[in-house]
C-alpha positions as CSV (number, residue, x, y, z in Angstrom):
1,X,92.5,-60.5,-23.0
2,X,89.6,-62.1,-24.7
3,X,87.2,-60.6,-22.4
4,X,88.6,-57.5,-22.7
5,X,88.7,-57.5,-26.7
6,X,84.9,-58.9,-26.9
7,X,83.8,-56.1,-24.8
8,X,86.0,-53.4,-27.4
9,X,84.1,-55.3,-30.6
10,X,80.3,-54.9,-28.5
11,X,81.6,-50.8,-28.3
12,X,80.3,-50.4,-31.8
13,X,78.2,-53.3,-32.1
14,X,75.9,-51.9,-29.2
15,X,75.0,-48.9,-30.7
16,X,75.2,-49.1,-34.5
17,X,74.1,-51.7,-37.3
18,X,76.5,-54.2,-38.0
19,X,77.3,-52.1,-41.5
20,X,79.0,-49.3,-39.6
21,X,82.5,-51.4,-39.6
22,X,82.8,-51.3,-43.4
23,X,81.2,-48.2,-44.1
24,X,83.8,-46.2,-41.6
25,X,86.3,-48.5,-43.6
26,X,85.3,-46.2,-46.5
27,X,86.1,-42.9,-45.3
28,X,90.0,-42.4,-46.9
29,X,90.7,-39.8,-43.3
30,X,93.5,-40.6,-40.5
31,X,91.2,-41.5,-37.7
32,X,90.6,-43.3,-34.6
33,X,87.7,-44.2,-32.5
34,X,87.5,-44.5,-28.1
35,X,85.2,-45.6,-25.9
36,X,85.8,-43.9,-22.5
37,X,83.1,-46.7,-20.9
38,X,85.8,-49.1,-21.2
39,X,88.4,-49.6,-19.0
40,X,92.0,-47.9,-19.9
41,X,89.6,-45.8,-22.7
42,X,90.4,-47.9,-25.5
43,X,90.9,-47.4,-29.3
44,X,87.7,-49.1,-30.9
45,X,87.9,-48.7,-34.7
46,X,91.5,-47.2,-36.0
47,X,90.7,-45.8,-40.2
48,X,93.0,-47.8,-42.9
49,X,94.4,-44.0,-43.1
50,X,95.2,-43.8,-39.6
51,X,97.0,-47.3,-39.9
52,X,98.9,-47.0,-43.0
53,X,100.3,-43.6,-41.5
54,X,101.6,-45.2,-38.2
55,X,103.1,-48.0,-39.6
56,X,100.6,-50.6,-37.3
57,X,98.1,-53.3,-37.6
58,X,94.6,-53.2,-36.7
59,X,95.4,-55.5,-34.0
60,X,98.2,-53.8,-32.7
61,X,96.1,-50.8,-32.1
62,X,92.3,-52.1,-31.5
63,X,91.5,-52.4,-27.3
64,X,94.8,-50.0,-26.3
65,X,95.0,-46.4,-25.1
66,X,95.9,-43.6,-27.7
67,X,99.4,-43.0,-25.9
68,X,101.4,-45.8,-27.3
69,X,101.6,-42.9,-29.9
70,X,103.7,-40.9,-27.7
71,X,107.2,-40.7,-27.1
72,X,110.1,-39.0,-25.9
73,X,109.9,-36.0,-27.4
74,X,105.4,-35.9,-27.5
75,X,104.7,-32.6,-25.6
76,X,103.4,-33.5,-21.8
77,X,101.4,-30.2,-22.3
78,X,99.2,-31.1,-24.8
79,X,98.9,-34.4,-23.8
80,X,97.6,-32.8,-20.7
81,X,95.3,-30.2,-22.7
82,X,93.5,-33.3,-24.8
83,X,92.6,-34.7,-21.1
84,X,91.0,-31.9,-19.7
85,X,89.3,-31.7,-23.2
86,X,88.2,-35.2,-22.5
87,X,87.2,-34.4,-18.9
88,X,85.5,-31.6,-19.7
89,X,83.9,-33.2,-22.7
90,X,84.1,-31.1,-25.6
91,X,86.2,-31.0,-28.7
92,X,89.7,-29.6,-29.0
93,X,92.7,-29.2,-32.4
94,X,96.0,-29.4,-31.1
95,X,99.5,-29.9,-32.6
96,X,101.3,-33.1,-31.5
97,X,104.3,-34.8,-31.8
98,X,103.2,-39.1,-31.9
99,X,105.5,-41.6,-33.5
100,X,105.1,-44.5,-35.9
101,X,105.7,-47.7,-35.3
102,X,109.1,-47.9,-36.2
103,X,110.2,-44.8,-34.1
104,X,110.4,-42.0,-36.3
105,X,108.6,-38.9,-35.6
106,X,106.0,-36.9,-37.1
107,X,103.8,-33.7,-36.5
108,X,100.0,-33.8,-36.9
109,X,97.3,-31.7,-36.3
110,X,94.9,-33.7,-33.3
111,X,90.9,-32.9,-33.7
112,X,89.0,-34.8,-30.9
113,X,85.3,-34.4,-30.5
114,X,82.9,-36.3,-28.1
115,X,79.9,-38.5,-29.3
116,X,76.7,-37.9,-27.2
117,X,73.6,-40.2,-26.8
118,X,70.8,-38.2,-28.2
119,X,68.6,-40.2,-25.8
120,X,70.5,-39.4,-22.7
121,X,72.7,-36.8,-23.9
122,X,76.1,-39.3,-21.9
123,X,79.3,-38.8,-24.3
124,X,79.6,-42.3,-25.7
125,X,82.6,-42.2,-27.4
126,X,85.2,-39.8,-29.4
127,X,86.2,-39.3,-32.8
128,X,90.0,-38.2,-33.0
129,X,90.8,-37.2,-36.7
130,X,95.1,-37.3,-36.9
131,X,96.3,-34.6,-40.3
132,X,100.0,-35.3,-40.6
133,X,101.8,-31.9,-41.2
134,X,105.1,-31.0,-43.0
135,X,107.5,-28.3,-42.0
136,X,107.0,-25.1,-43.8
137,X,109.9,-22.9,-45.2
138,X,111.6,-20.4,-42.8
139,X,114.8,-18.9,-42.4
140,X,117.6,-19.9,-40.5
141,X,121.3,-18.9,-39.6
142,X,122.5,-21.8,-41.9
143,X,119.7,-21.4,-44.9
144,X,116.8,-22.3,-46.0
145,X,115.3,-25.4,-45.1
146,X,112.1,-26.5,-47.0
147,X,109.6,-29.6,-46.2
148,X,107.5,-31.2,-48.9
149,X,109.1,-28.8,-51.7
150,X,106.6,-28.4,-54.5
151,X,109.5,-28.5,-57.0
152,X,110.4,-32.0,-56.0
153,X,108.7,-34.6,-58.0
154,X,106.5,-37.5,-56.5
155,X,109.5,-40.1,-55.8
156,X,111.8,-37.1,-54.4
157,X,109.0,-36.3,-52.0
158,X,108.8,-40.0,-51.2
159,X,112.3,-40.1,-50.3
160,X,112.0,-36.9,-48.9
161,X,109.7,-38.4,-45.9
162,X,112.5,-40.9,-45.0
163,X,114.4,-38.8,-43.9
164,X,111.4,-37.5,-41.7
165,X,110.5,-34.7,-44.7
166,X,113.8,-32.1,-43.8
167,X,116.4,-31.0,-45.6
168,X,119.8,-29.2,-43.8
169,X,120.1,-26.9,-47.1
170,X,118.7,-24.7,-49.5
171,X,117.1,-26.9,-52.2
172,X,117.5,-24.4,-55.7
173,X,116.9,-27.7,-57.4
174,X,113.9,-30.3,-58.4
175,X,116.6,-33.7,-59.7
176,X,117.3,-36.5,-57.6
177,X,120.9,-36.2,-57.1
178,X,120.4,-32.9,-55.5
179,X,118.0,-34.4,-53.1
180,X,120.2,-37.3,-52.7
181,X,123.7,-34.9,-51.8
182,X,121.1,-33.2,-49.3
183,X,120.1,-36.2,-47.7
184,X,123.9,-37.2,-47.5
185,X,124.1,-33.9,-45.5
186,X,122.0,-34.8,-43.5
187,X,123.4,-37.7,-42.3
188,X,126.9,-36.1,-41.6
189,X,125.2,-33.8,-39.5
190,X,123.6,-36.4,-37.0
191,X,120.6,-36.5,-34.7
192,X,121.2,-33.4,-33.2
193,X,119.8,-31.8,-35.9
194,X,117.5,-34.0,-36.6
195,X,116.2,-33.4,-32.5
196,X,116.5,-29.4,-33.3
197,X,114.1,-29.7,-35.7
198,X,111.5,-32.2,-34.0
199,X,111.6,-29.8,-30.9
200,X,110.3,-26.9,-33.4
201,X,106.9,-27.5,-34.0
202,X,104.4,-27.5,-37.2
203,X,101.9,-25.3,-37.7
204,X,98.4,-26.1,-38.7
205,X,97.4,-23.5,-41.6
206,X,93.8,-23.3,-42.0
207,X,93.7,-26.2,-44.9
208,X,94.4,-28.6,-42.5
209,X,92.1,-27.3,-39.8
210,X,89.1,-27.3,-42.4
211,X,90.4,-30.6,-43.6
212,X,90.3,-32.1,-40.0
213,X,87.2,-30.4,-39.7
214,X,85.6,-32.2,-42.4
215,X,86.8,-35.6,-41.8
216,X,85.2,-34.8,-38.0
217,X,81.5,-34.1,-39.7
218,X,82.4,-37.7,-42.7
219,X,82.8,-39.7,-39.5
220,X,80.0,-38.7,-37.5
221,X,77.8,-38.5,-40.7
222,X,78.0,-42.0,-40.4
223,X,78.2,-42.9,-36.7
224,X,74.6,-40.9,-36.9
225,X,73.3,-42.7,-40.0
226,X,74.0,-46.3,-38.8
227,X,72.9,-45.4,-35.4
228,X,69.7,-45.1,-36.5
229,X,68.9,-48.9,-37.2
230,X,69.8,-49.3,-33.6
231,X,67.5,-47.0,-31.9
232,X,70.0,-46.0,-30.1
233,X,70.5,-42.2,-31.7
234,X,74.1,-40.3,-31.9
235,X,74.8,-36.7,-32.8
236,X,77.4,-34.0,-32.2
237,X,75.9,-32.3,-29.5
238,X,74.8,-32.9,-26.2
239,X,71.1,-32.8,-27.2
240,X,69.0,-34.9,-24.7
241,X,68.6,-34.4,-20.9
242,X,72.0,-34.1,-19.0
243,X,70.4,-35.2,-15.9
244,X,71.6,-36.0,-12.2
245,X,72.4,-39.4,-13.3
246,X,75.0,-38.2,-16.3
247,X,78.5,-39.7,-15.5
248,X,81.2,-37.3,-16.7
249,X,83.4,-39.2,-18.9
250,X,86.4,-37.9,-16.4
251,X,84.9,-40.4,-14.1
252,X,83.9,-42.6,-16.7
253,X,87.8,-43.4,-17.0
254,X,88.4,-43.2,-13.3
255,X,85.9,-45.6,-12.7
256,X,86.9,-47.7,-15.4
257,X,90.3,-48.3,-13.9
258,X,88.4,-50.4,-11.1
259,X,89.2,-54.1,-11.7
260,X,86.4,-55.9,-9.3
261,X,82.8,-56.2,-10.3
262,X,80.8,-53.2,-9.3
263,X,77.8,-51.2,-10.6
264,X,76.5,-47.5,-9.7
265,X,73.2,-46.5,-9.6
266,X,71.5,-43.2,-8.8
267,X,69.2,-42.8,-6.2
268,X,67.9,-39.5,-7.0
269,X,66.1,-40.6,-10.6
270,X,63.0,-43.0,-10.7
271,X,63.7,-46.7,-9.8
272,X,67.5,-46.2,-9.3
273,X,68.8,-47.1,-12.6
274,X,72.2,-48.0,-13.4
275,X,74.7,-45.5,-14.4
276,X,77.9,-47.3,-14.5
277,X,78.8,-51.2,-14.9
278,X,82.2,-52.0,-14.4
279,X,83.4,-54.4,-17.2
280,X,84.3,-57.3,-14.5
281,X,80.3,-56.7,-13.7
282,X,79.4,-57.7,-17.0
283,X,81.9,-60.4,-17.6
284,X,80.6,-62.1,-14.5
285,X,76.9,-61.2,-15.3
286,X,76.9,-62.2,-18.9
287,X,75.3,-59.0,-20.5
288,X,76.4,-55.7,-22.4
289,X,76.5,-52.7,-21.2
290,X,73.9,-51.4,-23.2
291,X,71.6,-54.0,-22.0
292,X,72.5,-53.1,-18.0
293,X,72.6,-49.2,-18.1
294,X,69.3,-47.6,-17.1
295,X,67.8,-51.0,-15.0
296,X,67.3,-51.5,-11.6
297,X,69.5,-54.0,-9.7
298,X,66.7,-56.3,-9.4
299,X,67.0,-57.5,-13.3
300,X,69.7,-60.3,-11.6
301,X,67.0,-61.5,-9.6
302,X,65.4,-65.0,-10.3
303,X,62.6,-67.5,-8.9
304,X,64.3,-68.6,-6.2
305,X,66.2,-65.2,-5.2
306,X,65.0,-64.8,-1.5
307,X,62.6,-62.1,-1.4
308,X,63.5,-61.3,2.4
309,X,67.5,-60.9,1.4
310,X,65.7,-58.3,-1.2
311,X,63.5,-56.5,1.3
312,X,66.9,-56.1,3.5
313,X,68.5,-54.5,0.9
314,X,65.6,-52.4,0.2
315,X,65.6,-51.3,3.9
316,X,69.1,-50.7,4.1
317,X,69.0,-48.2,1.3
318,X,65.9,-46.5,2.7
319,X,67.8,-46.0,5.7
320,X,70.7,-44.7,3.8
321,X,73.3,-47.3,5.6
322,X,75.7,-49.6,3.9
323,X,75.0,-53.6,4.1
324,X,76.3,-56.5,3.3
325,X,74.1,-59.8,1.8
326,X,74.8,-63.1,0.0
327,X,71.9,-63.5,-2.7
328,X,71.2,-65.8,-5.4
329,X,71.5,-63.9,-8.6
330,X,71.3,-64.4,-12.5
331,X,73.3,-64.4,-15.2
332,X,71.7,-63.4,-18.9
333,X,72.1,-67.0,-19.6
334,X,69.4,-68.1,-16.6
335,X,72.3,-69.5,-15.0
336,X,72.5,-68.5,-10.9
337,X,75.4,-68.0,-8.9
338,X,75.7,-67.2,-5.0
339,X,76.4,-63.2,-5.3
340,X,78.7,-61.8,-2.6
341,X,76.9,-58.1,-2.1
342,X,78.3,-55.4,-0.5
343,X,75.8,-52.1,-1.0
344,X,77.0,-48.2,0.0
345,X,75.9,-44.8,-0.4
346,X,78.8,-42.9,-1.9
347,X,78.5,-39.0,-0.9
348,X,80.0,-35.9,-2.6
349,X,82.1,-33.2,-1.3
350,X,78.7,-32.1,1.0
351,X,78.2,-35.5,2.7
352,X,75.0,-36.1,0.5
353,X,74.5,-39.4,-1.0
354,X,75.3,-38.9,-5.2
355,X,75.4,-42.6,-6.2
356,X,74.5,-46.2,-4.5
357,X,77.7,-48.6,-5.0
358,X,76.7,-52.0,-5.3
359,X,80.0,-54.1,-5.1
360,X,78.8,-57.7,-6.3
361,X,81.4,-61.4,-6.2
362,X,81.1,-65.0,-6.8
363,X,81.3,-66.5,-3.6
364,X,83.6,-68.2,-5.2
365,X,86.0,-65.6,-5.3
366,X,87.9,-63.3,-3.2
367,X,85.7,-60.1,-2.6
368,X,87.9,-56.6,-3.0
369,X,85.9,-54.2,-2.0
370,X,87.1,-50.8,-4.2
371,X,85.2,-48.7,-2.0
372,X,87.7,-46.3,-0.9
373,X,89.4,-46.2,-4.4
374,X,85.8,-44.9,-5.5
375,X,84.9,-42.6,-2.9
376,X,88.3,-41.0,-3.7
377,X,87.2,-40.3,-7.1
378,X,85.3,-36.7,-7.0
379,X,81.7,-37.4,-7.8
C-alpha cells in the first residue's frame, strides 16, 4: 500500500513544482484530480470543497478510484457515458447521483476534462469539477414540493439539507416550526418517498454549468502555471504531436490493471522509447515514471551487463521473434539485480507488430508472464 501511495504523491510531484499542492488547496471549487497512468486510475489531489461535501478525509479518498462515490441508486448509464468520455479522451457534464460518506444521497452536476502533455500531446491526467444541485420546484398530484426555498432563512436551509433538501408539502411559510411539522411529515411518510424523489433527477440550469465551467479553467489555470517550473508543459488541449507512440488513456487503464513488471515500447519511432511502465516496473527498478517514459531499454544496463545477452535481444527484435534472456540490470540506485526477460512483439487487429512487450523479474521471483492478458487488450 505504501508503494502504491508513493507512486499517487510522485503523480503531481512529476510534473509540477512542489507549490501546486497548496495553491490547488486555494481554489474554494468541489474537485478531484486522476491519474489514468496509475493502476485502478486513482484520485490524486481531492479540493477541501470536494471533501467537506462528501463527508471524507483526504486519506480516505487519495490513491482510490472515483466510484466509491457510487451507490445503489448511481445511474449505471452515466457511469458508463463518463468512461467512454474517458476512453475517448475528451471532456463531458453529466448529472449523477454519488453519495457521501455517511450514505445519504445527493445530485451533482459531473464536468470531467483531460489534461494533455503539451510536449507529447498524451492525456496525463483529469480534472473532474463535482456542483451539488438542489431540486427545483415542480408540481405534483400531492403539492408543491420546493428544495433550497429562498424564503427559508440560513439555519432552515441548513436543516433543510438533513433531510436530503425535500419537503413532502407546500411550504407558504419561512419560520422554523413550519419547516420542522414538514420535516415531521416527512418522516411519517418513509423512504419510499424519499427513493421517489432520488430516482427523479436534478437538472443543471446554465449557472451551474458556467459555474462548473469556470472552476474547470481555475484548476487548469494552475495545473498550467506550476507546470511551468517543471518543464514539463500542460494545457487543455491536445496541442503537441499525437504520434504512433500515443497510448490512449482507455489502454492506459487496461494496462494499468497488470500487476507484474512490464514496459511497452514502440518500434515504429526512433530508438524505441518507452510508452508505458507498469507501476510493479518501477517499484522494482527504482525510478518514476517520468524518468522511464521516452528511453530506450538499455538505460537498465550497467558495466558488467553482458554485451552478447544485449546483441541477442537486439537480433531477436530485428527478426521480429519473441525471446527469452536472464541479464544483469540496474536499478536507479546503481544497485544490479539478475533480470528475468521475456521480450514480444504485440500485433494489432492486422497482425502487424504495434508495440514491443518487454516483461522483466527478479530472478528471485516467480515470473507471470501477462502476455495474453495484454494481447487481449485492443491496441
Amino acid at each position: 500500500m505504501e508503494s502504491q501511495l508513493g507512486i499517487v504523491e510522485q503523480s503531481l510531484n512529476s510534473s509540477y513544482s512542489l507549490w501546486v499542492r497548496e495553491a490547488l488547496d486555494e481554489i474554494p471549487d468541489n474537485f478531484t484530480i486522476t491519474d489514468p497512468c496509475i493502476s485502478g486510475h486513482p484520485i490524486v489531489f481531492a479540493s477541501r470543497g470536494f471533501l467537506k461535501m462528501t463527508g471524507y478525509a483526504k486519506s480516505e479518498v487519495i490513491g482510490r478510484n472515483g466510484r466509491i462515490f457510487q451507490g445503489p441508486k448511481t445511474c449505471r448509464r452515466s457511469v458508463m457515458e463518463v468512461r467512454e468520455a474517458v476512453r475517448e479522451e475528451r471532456a463531458i457534464q453529466i448529472n449523477l447521483l454519488n453519495y457521501r460518506k455517511d450514505g445519504r444521497p445527493f445530485w451533482m452536476l459531473f464536468h470531467m476534462c483531460p489534461v494533455f502533455s503539451k510536449e507529447d500531446g498524451r492525456v496525463i491526467s483529469f480534472i473532474a469539477v463535482q456542483v451539488p444541485l438542489s431540486r427545483r420546484a415542480r408540481r405534483s398530484g400531492a403539492g408543491f414540493c420546493r428544495s433550497g426555498v429562498n424564503l427559508l432563512s440560513e439555519e432552515a436551509s441548513r436543516i433543510s439539507d438533513v433531510v436530503y433538501g425535500t419537503c413532502r408539502r407546500e411550504v407558504w411559510s419561512d419560520s422554523l416550526l413550519e419547516l420542522s411539522r414538514v420535516c415531521a411529515l416527512d418522516s411519517v411518510l418513509g423512504s419510499d418517498v424519499s427513493e421517489r424523489e432520488i430516482e427523479e433527477p436534478c437538472e443543471a440550469s446554465d449557472v451551474d454549468k458556467n459555474e462548473a465551467a469556470s472552476a474547470i479553467n481555475r484548476v487548469l489555470s494552475v495545473l498550467t502555471h506550476y507546470s511551468e517550473s517543471t518543464g514539463r508543459l500542460v494545457c487543455g488541449k491536445r496541442c503537441g504531436l499525437s504520434g504512433v507512440g500515443l497510448l490512449s488513456s482507455s489502454l492506459t487503464i487496461s494496462l494499468g490493471r497488470i500487476k507484474q513488471s512490464f514496459v511497452l515500447t514502440d518500434p515504429h519511432l526512433s530508438d524505441m522509447p518507452i510508452v508505458y511502465a507498469s507501476d510493479a516496473f518501477l517499484k522494482l527498478t527504482g525510478y518514476s515514471r517520468h524518468e522511464v517514459l521516452g528511453r530506450n531499454c538499455r538505460f537498465l544496463n550497467g558495466e558488467d551487463t553482458d554485451s552478447l545477452t544485449v546483441h541477442k535481444i537486439e537480433e531477436n527484435i530485428q527478426m521480429e521473434r519473441a525471446c527469452t534472456v536472464r541479464i544483469l540490470s540496474y536499478r536507479k540506485d546503481k544497485s544490479s539485480f539478475w533480470n528475468s526477460l521475456h521480450i514480444s512483439p504485440v500485433r494489432n487487429a492486422s497482425g502487424k507488430i504495434r508495440f514491443l512487450l518487454y516483461i522483466g523479474a527478479d530472478r528471485h521471483r516467480v515470473l507471470e508472464c501477462p502476455v495474453y492478458t495484454l494481447c487481449s487488450v485492443s491496441v
